[in-house]
C-alpha positions in Angstrom: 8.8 4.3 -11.6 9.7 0.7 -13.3 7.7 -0.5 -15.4 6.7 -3.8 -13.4 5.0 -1.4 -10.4 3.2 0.5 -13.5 1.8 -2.8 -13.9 0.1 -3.8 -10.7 -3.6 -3.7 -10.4 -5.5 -1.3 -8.0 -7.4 -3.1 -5.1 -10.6 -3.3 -4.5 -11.5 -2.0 -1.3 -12.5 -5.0 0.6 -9.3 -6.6 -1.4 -7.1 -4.1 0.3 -8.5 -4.8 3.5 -7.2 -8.7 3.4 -3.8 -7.3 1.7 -3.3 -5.1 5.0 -3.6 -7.9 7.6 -1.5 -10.3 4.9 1.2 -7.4 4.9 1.3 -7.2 8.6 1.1 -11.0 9.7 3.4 -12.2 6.5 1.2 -15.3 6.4 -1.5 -16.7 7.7 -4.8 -19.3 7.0 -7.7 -17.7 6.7 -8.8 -17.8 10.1 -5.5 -16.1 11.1 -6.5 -13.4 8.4 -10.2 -13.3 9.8 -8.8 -12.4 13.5 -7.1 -9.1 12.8 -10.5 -7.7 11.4 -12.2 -5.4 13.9 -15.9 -6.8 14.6 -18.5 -7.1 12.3 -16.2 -9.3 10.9 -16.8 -10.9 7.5 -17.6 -14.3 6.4 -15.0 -16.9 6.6 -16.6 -17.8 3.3 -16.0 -14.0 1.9 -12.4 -13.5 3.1 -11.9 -16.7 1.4 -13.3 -16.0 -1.7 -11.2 -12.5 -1.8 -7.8 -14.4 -1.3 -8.2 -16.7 -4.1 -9.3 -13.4 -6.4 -6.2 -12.2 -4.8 -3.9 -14.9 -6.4 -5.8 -14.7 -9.8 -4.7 -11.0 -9.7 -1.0 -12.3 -8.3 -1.1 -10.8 -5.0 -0.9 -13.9 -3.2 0.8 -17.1 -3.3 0.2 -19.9 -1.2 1.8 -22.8 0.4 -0.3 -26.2 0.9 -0.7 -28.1 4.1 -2.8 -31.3 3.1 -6.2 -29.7 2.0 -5.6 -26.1 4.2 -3.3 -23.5 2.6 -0.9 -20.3 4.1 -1.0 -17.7 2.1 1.5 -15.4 2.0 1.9 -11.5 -0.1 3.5 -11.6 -3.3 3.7 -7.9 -4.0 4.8 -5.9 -1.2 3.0 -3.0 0.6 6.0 -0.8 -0.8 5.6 -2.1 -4.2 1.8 -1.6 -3.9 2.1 2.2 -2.4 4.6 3.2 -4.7 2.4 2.3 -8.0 -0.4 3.4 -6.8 0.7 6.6 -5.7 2.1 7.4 -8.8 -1.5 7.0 -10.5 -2.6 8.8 -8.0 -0.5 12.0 -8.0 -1.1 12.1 -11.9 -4.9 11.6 -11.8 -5.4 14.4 -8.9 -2.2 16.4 -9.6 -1.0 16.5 -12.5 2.1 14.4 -12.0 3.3 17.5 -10.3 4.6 17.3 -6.5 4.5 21.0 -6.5 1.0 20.9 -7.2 0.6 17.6 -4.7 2.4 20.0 -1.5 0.6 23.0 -2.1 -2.5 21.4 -2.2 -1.7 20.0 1.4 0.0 22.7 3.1 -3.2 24.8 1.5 -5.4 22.8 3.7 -4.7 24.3 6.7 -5.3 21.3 8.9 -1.3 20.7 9.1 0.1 22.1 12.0 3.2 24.3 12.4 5.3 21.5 13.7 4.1 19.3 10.8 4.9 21.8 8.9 8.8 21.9 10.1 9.1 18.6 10.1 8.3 18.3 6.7 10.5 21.1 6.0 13.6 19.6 7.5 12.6 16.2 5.1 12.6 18.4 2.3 15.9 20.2 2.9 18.0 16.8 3.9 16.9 15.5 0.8 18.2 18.8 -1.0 21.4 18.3 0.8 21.9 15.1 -0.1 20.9 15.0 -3.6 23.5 18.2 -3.7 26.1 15.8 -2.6 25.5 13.3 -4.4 26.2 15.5 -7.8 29.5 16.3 -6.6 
């Protein structure tokens, strides 16, 4: 992991929520933002107050249209998953994907084709990191 994903911020849950509609439209006012939430939606007020703490924390960037503004992600769901998974797997696992799979196929809600598939994951990326040390 670079050190520039080490450095992005965790979300706030209700920060999150705005960052998964912005990562799925690309861009979008706030109203277009505040019509892929399911109902109860929020405030218009709230959702706007979240994006601009979402460009404090460089999230979001925006581009102006006379006094309304489209706001766009900065950081990428990829860039996003990838950092936080790592703080994940070494708050809860010990930085240790052996410990991370057990605990899953442990759980017993997997089922047995889950269980292939992630098998067959596993064992092409075996084969190709084997190939690539040749």
């Amino acid at each position: 992991m670079n050190k520039q994903k080490q450095s992005i911020r965790e979300l706030t849950r209700a920060e999150e929520q705005v960052m998964q509609v912005l990562w799925k439209i690309e861009k979008g006012m706030v109203h277009d933002i505040l019509d892929h939430f399911p109902k109860p939606k929020p405030a218009y007020n709230t959702v706007s107050t979240i994006i601009r703490i979402l460009e404090q924390k460089g999230f979001v960037g925006h581009k102006a249209y006379g006094h309304t503004y489209e706001y766009f992600p900065i950081v990428s769901k990829d860039e996003y998953s990838s950092a936080h998974f790592g703080n994940f797997l070494n708050n809860y696992f010990g930085n240790s994907f052996k410990s991370l799979a057990s605990f899953f196929t442990s759980e017993k809600k997997m089922t047995l084709s889950e269980l292939e598939e992630i098998q067959n994951i596993i064992g092409n990326e075996i084969e190709k990191q084997k190939k690539s040390k040749l």
